[in-house]
ROVOKE-419396 format. One record per residue: residue in one letter; x, y, z of N, C-alpha, C, O in turn. Coordinates in steps of 0.1 Angstrom, whole numbers, plus 5000, padded with zeros to 4 digits. Layout:
N
aXYZXYZXYZXYZ...
END
This chain:
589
x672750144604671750094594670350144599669850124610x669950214590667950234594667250174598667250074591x666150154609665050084607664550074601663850174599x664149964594663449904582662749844581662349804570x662349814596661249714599661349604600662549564601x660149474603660049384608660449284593660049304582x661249184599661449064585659749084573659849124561x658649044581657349074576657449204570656949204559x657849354574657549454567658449434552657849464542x659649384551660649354545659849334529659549404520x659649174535659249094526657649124516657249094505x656949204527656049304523655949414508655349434498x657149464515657949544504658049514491657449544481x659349394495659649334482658449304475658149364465x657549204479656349184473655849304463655949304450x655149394474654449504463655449584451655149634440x657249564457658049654445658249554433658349594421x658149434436658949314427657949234425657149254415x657749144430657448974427655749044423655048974415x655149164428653549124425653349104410652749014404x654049244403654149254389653849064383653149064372x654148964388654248874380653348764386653548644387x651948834390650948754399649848704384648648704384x650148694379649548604364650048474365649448364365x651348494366652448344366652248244378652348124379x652048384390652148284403650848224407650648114413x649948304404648748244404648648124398648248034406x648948074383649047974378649947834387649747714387x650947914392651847864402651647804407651847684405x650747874420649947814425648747714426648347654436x648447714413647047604411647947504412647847404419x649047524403649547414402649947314418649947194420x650247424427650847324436649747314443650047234451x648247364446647347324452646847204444646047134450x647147144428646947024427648246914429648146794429x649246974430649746944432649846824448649946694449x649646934460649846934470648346834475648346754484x647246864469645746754474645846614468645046534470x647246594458647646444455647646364465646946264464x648446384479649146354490647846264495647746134496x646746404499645646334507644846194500644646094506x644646244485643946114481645045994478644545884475x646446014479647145884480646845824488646245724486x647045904503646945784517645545774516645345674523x644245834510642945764513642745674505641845584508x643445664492643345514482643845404494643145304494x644645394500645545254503644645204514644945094518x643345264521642245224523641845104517641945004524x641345094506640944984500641944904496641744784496x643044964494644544894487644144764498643644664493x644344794510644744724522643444644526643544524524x642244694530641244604531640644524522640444404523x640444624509639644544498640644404487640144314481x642344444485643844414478643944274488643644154488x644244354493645144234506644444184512644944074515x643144184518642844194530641544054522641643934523x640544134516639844104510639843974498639243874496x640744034491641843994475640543974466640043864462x640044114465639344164456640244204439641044294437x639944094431640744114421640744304411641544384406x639044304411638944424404639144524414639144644410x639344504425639444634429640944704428641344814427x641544584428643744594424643744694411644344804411x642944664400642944734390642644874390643444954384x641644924397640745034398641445154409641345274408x642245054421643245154429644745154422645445254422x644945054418646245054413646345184401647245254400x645445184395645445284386645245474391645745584389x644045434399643745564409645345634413645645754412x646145514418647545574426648345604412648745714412x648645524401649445574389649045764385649645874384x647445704382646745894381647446014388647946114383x647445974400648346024411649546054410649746164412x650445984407651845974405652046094393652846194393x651046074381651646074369651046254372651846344367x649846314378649946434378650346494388649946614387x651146454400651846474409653046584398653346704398x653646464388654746474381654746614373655546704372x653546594367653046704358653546874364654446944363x652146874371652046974381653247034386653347154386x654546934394655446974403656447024392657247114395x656446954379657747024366657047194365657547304369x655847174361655447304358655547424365655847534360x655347374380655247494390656447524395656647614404x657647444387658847504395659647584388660447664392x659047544371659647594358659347774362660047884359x658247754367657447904367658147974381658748084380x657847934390658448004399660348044400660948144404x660947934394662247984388662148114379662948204381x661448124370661248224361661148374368661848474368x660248344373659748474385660548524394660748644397x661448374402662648434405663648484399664248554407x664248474387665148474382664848634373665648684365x663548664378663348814368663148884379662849004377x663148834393662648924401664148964404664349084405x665048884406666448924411666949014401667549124403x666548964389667749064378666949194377667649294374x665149204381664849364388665549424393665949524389x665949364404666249444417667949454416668649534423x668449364408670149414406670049524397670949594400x669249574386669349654377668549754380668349844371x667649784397667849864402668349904412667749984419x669149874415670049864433671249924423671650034426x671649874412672949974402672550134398673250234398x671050104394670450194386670450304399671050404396x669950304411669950394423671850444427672350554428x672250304427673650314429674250464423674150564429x674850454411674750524403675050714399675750794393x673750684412673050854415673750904423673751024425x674550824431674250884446676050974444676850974434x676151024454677651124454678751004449678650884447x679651094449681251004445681750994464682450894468x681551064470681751004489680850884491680850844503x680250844483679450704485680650614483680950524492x681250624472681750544470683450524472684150424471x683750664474685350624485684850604499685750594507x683450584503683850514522683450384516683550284524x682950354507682650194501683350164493683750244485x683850014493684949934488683849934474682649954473x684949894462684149814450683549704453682349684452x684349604458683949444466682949444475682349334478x682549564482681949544492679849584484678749554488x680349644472679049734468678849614458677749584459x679449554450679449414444678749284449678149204442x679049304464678649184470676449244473675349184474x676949374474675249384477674449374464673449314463x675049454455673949424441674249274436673349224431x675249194437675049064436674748934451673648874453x675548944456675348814466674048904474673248814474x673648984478672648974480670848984477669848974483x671349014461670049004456669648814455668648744457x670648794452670648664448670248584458669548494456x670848614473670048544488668748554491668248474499x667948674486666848664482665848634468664748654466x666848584460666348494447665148434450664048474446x665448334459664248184461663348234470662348154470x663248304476662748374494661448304487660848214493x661048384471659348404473659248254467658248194471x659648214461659948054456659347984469658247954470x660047964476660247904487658747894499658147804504x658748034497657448034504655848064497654748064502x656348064484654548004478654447864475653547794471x656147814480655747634479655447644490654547564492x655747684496655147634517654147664516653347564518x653447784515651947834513651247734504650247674508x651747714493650747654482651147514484650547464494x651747454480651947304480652147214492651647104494x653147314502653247224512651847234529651547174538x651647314524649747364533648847294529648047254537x648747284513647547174508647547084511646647014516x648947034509649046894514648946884526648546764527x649146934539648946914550647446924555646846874564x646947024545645747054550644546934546643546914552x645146834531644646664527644846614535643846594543x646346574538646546484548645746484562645346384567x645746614568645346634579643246594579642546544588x643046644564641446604568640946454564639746414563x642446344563641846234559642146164573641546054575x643246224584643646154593642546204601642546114610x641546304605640846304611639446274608638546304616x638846204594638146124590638545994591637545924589x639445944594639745804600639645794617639045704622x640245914626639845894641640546034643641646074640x639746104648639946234657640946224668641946294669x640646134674641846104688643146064681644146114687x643545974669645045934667645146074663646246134667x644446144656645246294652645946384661647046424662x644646404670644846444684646446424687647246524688x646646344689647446274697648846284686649846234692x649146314677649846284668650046424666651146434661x649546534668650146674670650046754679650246874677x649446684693649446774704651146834708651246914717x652346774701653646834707653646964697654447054699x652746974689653147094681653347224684654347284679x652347284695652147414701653447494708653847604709x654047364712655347354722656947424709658047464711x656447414702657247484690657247594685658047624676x656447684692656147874690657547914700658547964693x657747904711658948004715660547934712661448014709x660747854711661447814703661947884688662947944687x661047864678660847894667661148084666661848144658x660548114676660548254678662348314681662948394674x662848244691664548244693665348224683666348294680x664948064674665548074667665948174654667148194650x664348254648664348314639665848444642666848464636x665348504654666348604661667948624658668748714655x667848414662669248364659669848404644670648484638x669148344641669448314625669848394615670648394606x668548534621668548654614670248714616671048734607x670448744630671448794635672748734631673548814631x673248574628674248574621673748564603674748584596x672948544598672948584587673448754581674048774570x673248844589673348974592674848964592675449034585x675348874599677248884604677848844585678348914576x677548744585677648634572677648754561678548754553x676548854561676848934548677649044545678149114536x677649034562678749184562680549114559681549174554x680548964565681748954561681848874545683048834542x680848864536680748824522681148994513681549004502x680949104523681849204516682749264523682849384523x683749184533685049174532685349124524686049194516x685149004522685848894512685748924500686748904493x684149014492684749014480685649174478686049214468x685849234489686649334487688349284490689249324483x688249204498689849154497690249084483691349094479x689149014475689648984464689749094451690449064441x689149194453688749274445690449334448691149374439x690749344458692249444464693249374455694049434448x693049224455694649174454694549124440695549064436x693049134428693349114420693649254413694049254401x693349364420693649464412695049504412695649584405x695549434421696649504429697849414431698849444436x697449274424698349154417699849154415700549064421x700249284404701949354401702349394418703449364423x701749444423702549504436702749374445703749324449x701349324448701349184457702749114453703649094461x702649074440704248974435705249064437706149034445x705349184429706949234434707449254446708649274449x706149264458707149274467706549134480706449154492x706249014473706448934479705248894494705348824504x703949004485702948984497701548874497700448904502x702048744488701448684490701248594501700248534499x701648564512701548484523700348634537699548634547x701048724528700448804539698848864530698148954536x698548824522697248894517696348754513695248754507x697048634518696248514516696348474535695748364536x696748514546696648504552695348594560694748554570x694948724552694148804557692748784547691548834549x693148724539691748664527691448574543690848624552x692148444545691948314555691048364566690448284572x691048494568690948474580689348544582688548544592x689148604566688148694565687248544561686048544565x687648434553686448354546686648254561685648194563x687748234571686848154585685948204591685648144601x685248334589684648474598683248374588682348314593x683648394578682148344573681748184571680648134568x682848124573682347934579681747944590680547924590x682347984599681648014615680548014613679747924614x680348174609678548224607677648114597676548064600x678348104587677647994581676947824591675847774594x678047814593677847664604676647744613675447724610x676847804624676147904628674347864625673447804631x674647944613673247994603672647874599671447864597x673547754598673047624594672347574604671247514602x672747574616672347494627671447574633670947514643x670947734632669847724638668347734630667147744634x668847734617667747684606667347524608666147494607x668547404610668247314609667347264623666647164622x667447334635667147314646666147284648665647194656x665247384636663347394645662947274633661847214637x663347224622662947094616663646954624662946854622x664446944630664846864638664246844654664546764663x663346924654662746964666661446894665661146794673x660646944654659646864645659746754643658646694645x660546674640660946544638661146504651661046384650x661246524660661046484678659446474681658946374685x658946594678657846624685656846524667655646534664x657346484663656346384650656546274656655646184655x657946224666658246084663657446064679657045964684x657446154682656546084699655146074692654645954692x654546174686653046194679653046014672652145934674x654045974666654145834656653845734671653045654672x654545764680654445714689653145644696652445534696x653045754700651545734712650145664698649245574699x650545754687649245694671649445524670648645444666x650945514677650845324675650845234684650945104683x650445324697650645204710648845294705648845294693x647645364711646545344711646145284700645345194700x646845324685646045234672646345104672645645024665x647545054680647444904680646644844687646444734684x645944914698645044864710643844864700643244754697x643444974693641744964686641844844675640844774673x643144824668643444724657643144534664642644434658x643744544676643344434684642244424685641644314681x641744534690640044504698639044494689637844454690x639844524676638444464661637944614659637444624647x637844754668637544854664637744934651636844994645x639244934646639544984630640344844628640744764637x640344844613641044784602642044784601642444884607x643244704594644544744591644344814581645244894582x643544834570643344944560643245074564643845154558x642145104577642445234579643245284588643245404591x644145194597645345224602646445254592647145344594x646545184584647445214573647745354559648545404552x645845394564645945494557646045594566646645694561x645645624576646245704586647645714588648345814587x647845604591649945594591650545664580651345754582x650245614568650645704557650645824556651645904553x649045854561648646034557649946104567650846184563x649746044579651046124590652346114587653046204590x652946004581654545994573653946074562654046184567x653346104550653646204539653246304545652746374536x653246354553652746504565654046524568654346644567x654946464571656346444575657246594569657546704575x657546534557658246634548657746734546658646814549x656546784542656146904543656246994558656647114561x655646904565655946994576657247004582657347064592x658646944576659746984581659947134571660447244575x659647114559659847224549659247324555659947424556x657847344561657047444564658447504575659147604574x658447404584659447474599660647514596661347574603x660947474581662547554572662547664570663547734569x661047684568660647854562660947964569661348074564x660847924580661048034590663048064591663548184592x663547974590664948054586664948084572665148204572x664948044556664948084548664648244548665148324541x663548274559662448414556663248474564663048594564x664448434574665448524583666748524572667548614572x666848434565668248484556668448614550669348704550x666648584540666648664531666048814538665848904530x665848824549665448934556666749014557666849134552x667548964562669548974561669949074552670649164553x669349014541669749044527669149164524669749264521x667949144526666749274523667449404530667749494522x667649404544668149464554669449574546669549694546x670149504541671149564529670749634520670849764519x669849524511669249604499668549774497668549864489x667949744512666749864513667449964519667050074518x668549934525669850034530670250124520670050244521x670650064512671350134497670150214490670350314484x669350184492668050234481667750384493667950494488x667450374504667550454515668550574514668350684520x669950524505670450654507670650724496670950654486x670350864496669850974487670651044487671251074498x671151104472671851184465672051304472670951354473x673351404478672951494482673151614468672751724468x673851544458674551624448673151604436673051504428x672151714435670851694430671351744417672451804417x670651734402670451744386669351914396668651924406x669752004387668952104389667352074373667152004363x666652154380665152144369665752164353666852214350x665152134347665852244331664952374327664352414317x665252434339664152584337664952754333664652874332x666252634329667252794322667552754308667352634305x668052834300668452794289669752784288670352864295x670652674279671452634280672952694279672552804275x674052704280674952804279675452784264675552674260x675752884256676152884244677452944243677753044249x678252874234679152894230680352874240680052784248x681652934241682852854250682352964262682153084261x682252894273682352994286683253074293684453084289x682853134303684253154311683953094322682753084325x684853054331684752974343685153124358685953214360x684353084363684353154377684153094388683153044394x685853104392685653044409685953114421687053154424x684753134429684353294439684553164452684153044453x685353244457685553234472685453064478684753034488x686052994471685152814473686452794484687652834485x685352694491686152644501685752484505684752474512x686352394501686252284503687252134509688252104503x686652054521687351954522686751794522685651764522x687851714523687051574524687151544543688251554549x686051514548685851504559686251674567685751784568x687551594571687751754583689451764580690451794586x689151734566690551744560690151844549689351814540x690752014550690452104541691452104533692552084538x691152104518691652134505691652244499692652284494x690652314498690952404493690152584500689052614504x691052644500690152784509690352904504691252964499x688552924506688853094500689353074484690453114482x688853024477689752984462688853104455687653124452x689653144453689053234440690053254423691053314424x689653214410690353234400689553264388688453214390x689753304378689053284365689753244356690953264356x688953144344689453094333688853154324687653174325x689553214314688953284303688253194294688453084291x687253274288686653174277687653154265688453244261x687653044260688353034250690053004251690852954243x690053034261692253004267692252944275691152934281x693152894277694252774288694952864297695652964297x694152774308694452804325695052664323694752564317x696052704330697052624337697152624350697352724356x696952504357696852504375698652414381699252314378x698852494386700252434391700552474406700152564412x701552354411701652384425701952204434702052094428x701952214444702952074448702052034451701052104454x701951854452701051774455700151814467700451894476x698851734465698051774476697351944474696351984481x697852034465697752234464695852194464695152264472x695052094454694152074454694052094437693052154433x694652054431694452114414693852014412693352054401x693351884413692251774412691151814416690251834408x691151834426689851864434688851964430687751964433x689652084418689252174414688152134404686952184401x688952014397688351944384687051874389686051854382x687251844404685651734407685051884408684051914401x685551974416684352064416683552124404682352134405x684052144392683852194381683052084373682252134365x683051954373681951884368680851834382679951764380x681151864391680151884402679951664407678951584409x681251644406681051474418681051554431680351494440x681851704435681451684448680951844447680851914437x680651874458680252004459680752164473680152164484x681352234471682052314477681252354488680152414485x681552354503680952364512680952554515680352614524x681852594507681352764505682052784496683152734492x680752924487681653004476681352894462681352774463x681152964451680052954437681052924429682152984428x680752804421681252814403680352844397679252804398x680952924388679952934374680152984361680653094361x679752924351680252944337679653064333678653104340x679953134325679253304320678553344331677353324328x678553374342677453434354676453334359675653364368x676653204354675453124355676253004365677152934361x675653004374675952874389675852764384674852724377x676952684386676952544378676052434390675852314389x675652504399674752444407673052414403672252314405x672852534398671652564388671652464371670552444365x672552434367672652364358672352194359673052114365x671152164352670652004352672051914350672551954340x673151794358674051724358674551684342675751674338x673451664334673651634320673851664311674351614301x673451834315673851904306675051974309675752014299x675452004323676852054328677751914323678051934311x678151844326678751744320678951674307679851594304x677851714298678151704287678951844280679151834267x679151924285680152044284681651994284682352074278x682251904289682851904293684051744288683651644293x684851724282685951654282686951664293687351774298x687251514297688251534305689151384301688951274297x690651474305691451344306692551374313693351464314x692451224319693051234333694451154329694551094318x695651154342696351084342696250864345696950764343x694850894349694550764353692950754344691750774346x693750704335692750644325691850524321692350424317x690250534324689850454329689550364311689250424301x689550244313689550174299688550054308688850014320x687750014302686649934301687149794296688149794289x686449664299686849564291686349534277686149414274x686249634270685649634252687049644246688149644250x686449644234687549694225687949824222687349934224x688949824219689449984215688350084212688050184218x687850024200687250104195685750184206685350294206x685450084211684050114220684750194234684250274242x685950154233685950244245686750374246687350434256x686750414232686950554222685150644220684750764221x684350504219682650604213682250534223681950444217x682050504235681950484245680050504241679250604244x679750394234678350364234677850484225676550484225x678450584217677850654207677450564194677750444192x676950644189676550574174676350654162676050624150x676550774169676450914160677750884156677450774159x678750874152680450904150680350874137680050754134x680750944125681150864113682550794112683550814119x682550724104683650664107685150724106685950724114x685250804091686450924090686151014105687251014111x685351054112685451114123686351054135687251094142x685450934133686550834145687950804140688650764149x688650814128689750794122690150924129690850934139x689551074122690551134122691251154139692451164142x689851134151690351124165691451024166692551064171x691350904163692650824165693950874161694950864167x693750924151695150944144695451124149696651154148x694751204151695551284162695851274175696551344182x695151134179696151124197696751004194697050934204x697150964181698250904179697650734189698250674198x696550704184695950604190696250464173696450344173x696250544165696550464148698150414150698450304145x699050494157700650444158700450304163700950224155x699650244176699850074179698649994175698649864175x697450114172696450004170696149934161695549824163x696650014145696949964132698149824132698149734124x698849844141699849724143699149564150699549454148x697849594157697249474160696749384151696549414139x696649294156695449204144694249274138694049304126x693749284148692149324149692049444153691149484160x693249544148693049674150692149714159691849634168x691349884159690549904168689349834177688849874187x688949674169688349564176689349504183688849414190x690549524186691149434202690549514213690149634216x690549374218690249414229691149484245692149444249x690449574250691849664258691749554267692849544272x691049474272691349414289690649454296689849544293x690549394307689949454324691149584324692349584321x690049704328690549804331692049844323693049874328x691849844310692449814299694049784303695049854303x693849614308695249564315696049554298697249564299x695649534286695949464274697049584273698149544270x696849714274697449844271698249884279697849884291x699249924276700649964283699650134291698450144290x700550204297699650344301699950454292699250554290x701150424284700650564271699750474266698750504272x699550414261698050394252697050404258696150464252x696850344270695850424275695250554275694150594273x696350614277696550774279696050784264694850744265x696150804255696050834242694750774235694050844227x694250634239692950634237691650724248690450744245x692550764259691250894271691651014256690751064250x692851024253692751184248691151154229690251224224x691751024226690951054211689151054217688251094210x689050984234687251014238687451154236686651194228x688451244240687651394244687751464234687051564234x688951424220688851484207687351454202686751544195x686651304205685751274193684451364202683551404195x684551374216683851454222683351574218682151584216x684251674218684451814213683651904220683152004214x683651894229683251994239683952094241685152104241x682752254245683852364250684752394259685652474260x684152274267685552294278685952194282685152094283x687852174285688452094283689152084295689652194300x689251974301689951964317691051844312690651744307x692551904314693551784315694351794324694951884327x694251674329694851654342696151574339695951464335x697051604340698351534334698151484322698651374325x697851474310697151424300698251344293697951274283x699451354297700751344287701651254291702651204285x701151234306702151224322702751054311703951044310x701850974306702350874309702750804290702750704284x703150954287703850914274705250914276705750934286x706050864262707250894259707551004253706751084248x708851024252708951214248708551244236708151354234x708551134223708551134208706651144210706051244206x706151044215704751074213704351184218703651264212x704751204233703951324243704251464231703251514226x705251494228705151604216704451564204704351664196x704051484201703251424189701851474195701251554188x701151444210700151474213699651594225698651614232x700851644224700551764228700751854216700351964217x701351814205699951904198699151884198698451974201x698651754194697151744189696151824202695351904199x696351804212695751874222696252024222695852074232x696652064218696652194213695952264200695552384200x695852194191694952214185693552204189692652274184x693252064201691952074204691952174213690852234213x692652204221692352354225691852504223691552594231x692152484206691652584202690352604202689552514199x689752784207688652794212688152754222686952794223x688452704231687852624243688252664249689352724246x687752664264687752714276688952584283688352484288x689952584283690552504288691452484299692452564298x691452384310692252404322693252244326692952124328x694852314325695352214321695752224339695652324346x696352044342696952034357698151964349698051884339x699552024356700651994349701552024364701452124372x702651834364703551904373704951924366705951964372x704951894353705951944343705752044340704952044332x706052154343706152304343706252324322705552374313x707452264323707752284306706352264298706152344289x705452184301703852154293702752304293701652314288x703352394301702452474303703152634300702752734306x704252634292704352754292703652824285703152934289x703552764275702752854264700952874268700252904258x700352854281699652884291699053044289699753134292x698153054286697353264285697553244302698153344306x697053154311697753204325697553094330696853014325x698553084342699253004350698553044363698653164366x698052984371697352974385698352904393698852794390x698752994405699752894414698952864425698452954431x698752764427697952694443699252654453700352624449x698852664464699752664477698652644485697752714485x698752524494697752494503696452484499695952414508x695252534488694452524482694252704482693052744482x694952774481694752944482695552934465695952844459x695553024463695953114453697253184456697153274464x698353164452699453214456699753334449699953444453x699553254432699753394424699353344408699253224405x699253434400698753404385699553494375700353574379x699353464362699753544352700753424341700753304343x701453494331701553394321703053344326703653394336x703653244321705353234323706353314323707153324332x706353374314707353484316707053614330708053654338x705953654332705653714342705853694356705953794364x705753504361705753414369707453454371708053524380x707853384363709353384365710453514367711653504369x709853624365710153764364709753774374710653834380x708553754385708153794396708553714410708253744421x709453564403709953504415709053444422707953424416x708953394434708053294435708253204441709353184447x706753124441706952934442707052914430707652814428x706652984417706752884404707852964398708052934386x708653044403710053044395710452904404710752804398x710652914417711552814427711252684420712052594419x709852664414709152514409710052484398710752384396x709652604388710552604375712052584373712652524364x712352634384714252654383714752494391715652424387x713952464401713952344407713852204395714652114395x712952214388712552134382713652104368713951994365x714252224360715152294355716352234356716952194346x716652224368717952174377718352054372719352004366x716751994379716651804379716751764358717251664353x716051884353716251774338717551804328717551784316x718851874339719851924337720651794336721251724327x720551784351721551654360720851534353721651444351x719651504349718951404342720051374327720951284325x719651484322720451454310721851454309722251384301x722751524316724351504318724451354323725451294319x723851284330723651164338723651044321724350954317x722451114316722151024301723250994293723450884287x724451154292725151184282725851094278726551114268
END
């Protein structure tokens, strides 16, 4: 993790990026709790008279005149404290959903290796559980500043207008609370720090086993993925209890060093109360001022861990914001590529970590025809597809469409070239329909029909209730995997882009549909620069050329009949595979 500075530089931050924007509101805020908070003092200086002139005296008009003074009191105590909390909720509640909707919005940008060494659960827990632990931070501490300081700062100038020495005496243990206070923050910070790292275990263990639910039950691993949840949420009771007790420490410490201060204020003020020197009126209003001093200043000494929680949190936040895209949007200082391209891949050599995929790769896709990439798991025929819309980028050797480096091309505009459909089809929790125009609004409607009904998305969705308005599910659970499959293919029909990447596109049909929509994807092939990954050999014959990968090299190219004439890995693939849907079907017969 970076240095990021001091909790104070932290909160600094936040300040100037977030909460200042809404210094109209807090300002207001704050009046409020500076009248709030100067209630306190003139309570304990009314009971002055309460006591001497009420009780003491039994001055009848005067019962009326304080009795009411204290109601005044009460009633805009009440006022004031609704108001100022209405508002600082507000402020928090817009300052958080800032900072989640930019902690996503940064998120986002950054490479796709961001997010295979980071869990989903784990990047969830930072744009949520930790924005949210700094929700109240500034809440919290413009009541300590504003409300609970005034009031201390009333109370404290009416107890030393009654006798300098009971004051004296009544917070001389105070000072004795700096090194303390100082350890504890240390404490606090440091398991709040543990606490959030293990808040994204936990929501990544949940995130595992609800995705991962069908496997968990069939094979019987619930005692063992509820035993590894257990053990991840006691990691964060610990720290929690922890985190509790050295927050609560330096207010419980306070309450020691108040109750000796109450102490010594009532063995000398009983001595002056004898001797005829003060009144029970203004002992009473001193006693007061020091018990309503009480709470605030336990609140004040709370501050100091709240401001280490959310420092915790911050520590995260500013982490993520910290790390920068290495995969940059080029300027838009070329003009755009027209018409179907051809694809050029010179000498690329790429791996994940110090695991190489692909070497020395060199192939061409003609404009306008189907490349077919084939070859045994792992050859890198995926990886080709990240390189060509640029999630990752080849650590040697150029792609580029008509002569032009798809490195040099702005992200938006290379990507909007481009359809893809994969064997793992990603479906949204919308309805069919939205997650076919995936937030378009250009589509006419016969347009969106005719895309359904060539990837054969109208065969089950016309059978629903609510037709194209059902809804697919989380990660479209509602939909078997051909339908899924078939609503990715009608995105990249309604798409229509010149170049077309399918990556098994068919894998997870049945035989009556997959021929139903491998035409249709044949038709949308026409004209397009298109590159199919197929480990069904039979999907690709009719292929203008066939790429064989072997280790991530280039084994050999050319169309099917040529392949097979020339022997090979993709006759051995063909004839292999040939074999199996031989013995398949005599097996059926």
């Amino acid at each position: 993790m970076p240095d990021l500075g001091s909790a104070t530089a932290l909160m600094g931050r936040l300040w100037r990026e977030y909460v200042a924007r809404h210094w109209p509101w807090l300002a207001v805020a704050v009046l409020l709790m500076v009248v709030e908070g100067s209630t306190l003092g003139l309570l304990s200086y009314t009971l002055q008279p309460m006591f001497d002139r009420v009780f003491v005296d039994g001055d009848v008009g005067a019962m009326w005149w304080v009795g009411g003074v204290i109601l005044s009191l009460f009633v805009i105590r009440a006022v004031t404290g609704v108001a100022q909390r209405v508002i600082l909720t507000r402020v928090a509640q817009l300052t958080s959903t800032d900072m989640q909707t930019d902690l996503l919005a940064h998120m986002m940008t950054l490479d796709s290796t961001y997010f295979q060494r980071n869990a989903p659960g784990a990047l969830i827990e930072r744009v949520q559980g930790d924005t949210l632990a700094v929700q109240n931070v500034w809440q919290v501490l413009i009541q300590g500043l504003g409300r609970d300081v005034v009031s201390l700062l009333s109370l404290f100038v009416v107890a030393v207008t009654i006798d300098v020495g009971w004051t004296a005496i009544a917070v001389v243990g105070i000072p004795l609370l700096i090194l303390p206070t100082v350890a504890l923050q240390k404490y606090v910070r440091r398991k709040t720090r543990q606490m959030r790292s293990d808040s994204r275990h936990r929501a990544t263990r949940l995130d595992e086993i609800f995705h991962g639910i069908d496997a968990i039950k069939l094979n019987g691993l619930e005692p063992y993925q509820l035993a590894r949840f257990r053990k991840v949420v006691d990691r964060i009771v610990h720290s929690q209890i922890k985190s509790a007790a050295g927050r609560a420490l330096l207010p419980g410490m306070i309450d020691i060093v108040t109750g000796l201060g109450f102490f010594g204020v009532l063995v000398l003020g009983g001595r002056d109360i004898i001797s005829g020197e003060k009144t029970v009126g203004e002992f009473m209003s001193f006693f007061t001022a020091m018990a309503l001093a009480f709470q605030p200043l336990r609140r004040i000494g709370a501050i100091s861990g709240t401001f280490q929680v959310a420092a915790a949190s911050l520590e995260n936040i500013y982490t993520v914001f910290a790390t920068r895209p290495t995969i940059l949007s080029a300027p838009r200082q070329i003009a755009p590529i027209a018409g179907t391209p051809e694809i050029e891949v010179e000498h690329v050599t790429f791996g994940y970590d110090d695991t190489p995929v692909l070497r020395d790769l060199t192939f061409r896709a003609r404009a306008g025809k189907t490349t077919a990439l084939v070859g045994a798991s792992g050859a890198g025929k995926s990886t080709i597809f990240r390189l060509l819309t640029r999630l990752v980028q080849p650590s040697q050797g150029t792609i580029a469409m008509n002569g032009q480096s798809i490195a040099d091309m702005p992200l938006d505009a290379l990507r909007g070239m481009v359809s893809i459909v994969s064997q793992d089809a990603l479906l949204f929790d919308e309805t069919i329909r939205e997650n076919i125009l995936l937030g378009r609004r250009d589509v006419s409607e016969d347009a969106l029909r005719r895309a359904v009904e060539d990837a054969r998305v109208a065969d089950f969705a016309d059978d629903m209730p609510l037709g194209l308005d059902t809804l697919a599910g989380p990660r479209g659970s509602n939909l078997s995997g051909g339908q899924r499959q078939r609503v990715a293919i009608a995105r990249a029909l309604l798409r229509n882009t010149p170049v077309l990447l399918l990556d098994e596109a068919t894998s997870a049909l049945d035989a009556q549909s997959e021929a139903a929509v491998q035409a249709a994807l044949e038709r949308l092939s026409e004209g397009r620069t298109t590159l199919v990954i197929a480990h069904r050999l039979s999907t690709v014959r009719t292929a203008d050329c066939i790429v064989v990968l072997d280790q991530g090299r280039v084994a050999d190219s050319g169309t099917h009949d040529d392949l097979l004439a020339r022997g090979g890995i993709y006759a051995d693939l063909y004839r292999l595979q040939f074999d199996e849907n031989r013995i398949r079907q005599w097996r059926t017969a």
